[in-house]
C-alpha positions as CSV (number, residue, x, y, z in Angstrom):
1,X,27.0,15.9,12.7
2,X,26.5,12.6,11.3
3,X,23.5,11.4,13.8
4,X,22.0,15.1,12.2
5,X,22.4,14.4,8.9
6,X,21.0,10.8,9.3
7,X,18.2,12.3,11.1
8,X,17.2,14.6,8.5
9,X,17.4,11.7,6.0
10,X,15.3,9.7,8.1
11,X,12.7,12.5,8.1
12,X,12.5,13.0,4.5
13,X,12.6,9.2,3.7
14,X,9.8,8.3,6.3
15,X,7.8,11.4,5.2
16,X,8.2,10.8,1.6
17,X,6.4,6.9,2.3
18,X,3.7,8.6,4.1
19,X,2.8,11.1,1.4
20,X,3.4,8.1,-1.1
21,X,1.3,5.7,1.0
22,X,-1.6,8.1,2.0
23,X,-2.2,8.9,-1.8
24,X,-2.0,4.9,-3.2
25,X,-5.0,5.1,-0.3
26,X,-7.1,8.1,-1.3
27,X,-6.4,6.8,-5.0
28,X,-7.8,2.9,-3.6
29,X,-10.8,4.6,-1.8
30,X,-11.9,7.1,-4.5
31,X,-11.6,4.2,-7.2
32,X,-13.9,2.0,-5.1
33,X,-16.6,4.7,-3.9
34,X,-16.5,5.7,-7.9
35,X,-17.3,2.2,-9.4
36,X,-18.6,1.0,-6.5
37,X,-16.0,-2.1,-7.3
38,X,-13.4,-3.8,-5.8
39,X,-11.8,-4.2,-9.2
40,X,-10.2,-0.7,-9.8
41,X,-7.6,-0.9,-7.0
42,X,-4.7,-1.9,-9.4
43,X,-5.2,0.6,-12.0
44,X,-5.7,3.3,-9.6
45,X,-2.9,2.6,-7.6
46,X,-0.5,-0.5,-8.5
47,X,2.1,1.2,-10.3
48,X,2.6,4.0,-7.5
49,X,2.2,0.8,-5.2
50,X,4.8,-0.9,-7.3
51,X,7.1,1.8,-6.7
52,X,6.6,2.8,-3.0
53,X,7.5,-1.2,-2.2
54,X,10.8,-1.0,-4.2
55,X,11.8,1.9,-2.6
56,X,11.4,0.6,0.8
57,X,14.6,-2.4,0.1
58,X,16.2,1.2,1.5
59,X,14.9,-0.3,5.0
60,X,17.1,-3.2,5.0
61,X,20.1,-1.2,4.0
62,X,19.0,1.4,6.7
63,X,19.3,-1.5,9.4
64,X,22.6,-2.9,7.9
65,X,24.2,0.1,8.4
66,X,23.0,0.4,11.2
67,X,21.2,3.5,11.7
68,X,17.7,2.3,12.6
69,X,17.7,-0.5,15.5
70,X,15.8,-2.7,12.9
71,X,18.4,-5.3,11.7
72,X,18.4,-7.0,8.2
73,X,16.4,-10.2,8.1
74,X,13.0,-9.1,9.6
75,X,12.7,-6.1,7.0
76,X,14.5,-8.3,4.5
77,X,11.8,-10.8,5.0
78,X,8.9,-8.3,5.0
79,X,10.5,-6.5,1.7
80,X,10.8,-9.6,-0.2
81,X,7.6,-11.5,0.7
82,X,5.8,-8.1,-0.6
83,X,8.0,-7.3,-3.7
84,X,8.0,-10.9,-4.9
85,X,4.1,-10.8,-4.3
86,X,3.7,-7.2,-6.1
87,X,6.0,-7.6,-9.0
88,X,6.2,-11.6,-9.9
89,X,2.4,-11.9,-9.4
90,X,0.3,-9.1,-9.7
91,X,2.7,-6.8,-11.6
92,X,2.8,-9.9,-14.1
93,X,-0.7,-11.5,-14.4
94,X,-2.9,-9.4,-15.7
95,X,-5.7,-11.7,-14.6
96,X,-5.1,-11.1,-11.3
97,X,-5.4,-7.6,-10.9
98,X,-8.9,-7.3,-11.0
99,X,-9.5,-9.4,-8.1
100,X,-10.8,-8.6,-4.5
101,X,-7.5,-10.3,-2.8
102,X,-5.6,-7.4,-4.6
103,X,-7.9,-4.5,-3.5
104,X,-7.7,-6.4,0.2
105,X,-4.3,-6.5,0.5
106,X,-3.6,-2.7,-0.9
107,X,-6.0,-1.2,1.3
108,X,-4.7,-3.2,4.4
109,X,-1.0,-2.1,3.3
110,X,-1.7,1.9,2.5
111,X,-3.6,1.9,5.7
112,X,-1.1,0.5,8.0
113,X,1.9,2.1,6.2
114,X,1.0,5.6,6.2
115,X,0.3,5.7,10.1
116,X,3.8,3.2,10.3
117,X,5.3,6.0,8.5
118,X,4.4,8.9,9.8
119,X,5.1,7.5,13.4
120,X,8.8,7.0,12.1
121,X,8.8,11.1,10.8
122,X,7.6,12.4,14.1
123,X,10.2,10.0,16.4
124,X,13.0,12.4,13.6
125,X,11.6,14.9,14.5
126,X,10.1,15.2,18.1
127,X,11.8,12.3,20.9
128,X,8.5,11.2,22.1
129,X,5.2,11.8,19.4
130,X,1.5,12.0,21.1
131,X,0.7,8.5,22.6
132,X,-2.1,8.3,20.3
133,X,0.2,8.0,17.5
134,X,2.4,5.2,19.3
135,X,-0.8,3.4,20.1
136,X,-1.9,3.3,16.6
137,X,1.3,2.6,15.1
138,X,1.5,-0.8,17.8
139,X,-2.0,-1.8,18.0
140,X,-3.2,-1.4,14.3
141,X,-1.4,-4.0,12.9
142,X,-3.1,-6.6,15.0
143,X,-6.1,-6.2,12.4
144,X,-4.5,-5.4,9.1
145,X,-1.8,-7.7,9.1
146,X,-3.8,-10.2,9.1
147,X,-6.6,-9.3,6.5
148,X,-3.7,-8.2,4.5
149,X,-1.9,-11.6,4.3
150,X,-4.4,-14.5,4.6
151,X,-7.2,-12.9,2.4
152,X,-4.9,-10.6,0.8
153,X,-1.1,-11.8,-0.5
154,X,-2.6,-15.8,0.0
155,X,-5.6,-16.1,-1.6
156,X,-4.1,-13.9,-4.4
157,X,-1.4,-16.3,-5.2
158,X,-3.8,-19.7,-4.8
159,X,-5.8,-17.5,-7.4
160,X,-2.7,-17.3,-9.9
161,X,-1.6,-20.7,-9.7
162,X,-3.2,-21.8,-12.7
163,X,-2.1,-19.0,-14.5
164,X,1.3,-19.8,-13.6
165,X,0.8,-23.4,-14.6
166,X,-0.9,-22.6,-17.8
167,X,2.2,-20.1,-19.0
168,X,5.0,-22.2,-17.1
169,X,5.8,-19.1,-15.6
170,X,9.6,-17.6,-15.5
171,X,10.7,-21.0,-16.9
172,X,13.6,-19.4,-18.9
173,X,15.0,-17.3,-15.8
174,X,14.5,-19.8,-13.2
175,X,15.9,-23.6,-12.4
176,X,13.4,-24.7,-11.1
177,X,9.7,-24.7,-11.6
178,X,8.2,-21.3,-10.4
179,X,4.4,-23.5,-10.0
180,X,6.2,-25.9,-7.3
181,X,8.0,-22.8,-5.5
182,X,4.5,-20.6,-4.9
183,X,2.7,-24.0,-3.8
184,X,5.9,-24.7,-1.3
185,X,5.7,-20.3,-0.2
186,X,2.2,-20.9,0.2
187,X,2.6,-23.8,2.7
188,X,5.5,-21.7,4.0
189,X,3.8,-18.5,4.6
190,X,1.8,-18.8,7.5
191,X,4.9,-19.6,9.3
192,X,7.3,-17.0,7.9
193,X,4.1,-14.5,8.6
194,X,4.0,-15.9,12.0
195,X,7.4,-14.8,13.4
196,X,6.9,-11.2,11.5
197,X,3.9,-11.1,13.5
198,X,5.0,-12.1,17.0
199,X,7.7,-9.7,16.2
200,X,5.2,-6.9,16.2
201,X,3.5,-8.1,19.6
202,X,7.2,-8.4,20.6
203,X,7.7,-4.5,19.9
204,X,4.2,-3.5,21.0
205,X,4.5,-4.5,24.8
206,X,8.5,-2.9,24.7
207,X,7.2,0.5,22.9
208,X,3.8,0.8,24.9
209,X,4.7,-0.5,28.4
210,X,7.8,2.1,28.2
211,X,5.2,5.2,27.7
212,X,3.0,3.6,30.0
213,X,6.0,3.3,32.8
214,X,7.0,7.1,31.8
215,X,2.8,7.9,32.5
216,X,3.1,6.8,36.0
217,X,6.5,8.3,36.6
């Protein structure tokens, strides 16, 4: 009863994303073929954006309870790299929000999370979804992650560093300077980015050489 019930949550969480996701898309997309801009992507879809990302901490409780095989640190990594990026950055620099890196990285996200997503709601509800769907979900990421972080999330917070240094940003909630910890995340980053992404290629040979095996057989 309780593997039911989980499922059913599952379902409606994962569905939920993909609805959520596929419209901060469609919002992105009909904001740049509008204005013909790259400029519109936050106010047509950062708040929704905003939301969808702090929903998704759900994700590392999901795997520290155990009922997806995920675990805690990679989504807790992937959760906080994006929220701190979302919400201390763009959310908070207004200067920022206008510029290409944001549109870059939403589009990559929306893209890859709604087909992420909807994979997840079909494994709820079907044990084995169309191998089209699978293929996607492991093969698109190869692309997007990429353009999402290096031209995306990275050149987005080199491009708010001297907005951050101008304001002395967060210096009455933080010990430390919040200037010196972005430089430090940005040196950081392509290594923490690395191991996310292995992970992925990591899952991608386990997930499609198992439906590959189960072709032959």
């Amino acid at each position: 009863m309780a593997a039911k019930l989980h499922n059913v949550y599952l379902f409606l969480y994962n569905s939920l994303q993909a609805i959520g996701w596929a419209i901060s898309l469609w919002r992105i997309l009909i904001s740049f073929s509008s204005t013909k801009s790259v400029n519109g992507a936050y106010a047509s879809a950062g708040e929704l954006i905003c939301f969808l990302q702090s929903v998704a901490f759900l994700e590392v409780f999901h795997g520290a309870i155990g009922i997806v095989p995920s675990g805690v640190l990679l989504p807790l990594m992937q959760w906080g790299g994006r929220t701190h990026f979302l919400l201390a950055l763009v959310w908070s620099i207004n200067e920022v929000q206008e510029l290409p890196a944001v549109f870059i990285t939403f589009f990559a996200w929306s893209l890859s999370e709604v087909i992420r997503y909807s994979h997840y709601a079909l494994n709820c509800i079907i044990s084995t979804p169309p191998y089209w769907v699978t293929f996607l979900r492991y093969t698109v990421f190869i692309v997007l992650y990429p353009i999402g972080v290096a031209p995306g999330e990275m050149w987005l917070m080199y491009q708010a560093l001297p907005f951050i240094k101008e304001r002395n940003l967060y210096r009455d909630f933080l010990p430390f300077s919040y200037y010196n910890f972005v430089v430090v995340l940005l040196l950081l980053y392509p290594v923490l980015w690395l191991k996310l992404y292995l992970h992925l290629f990591k899952q991608r040979r386990s997930k499609l050489g198992k439906l590959q095996k189960r072709k032959r057989g």
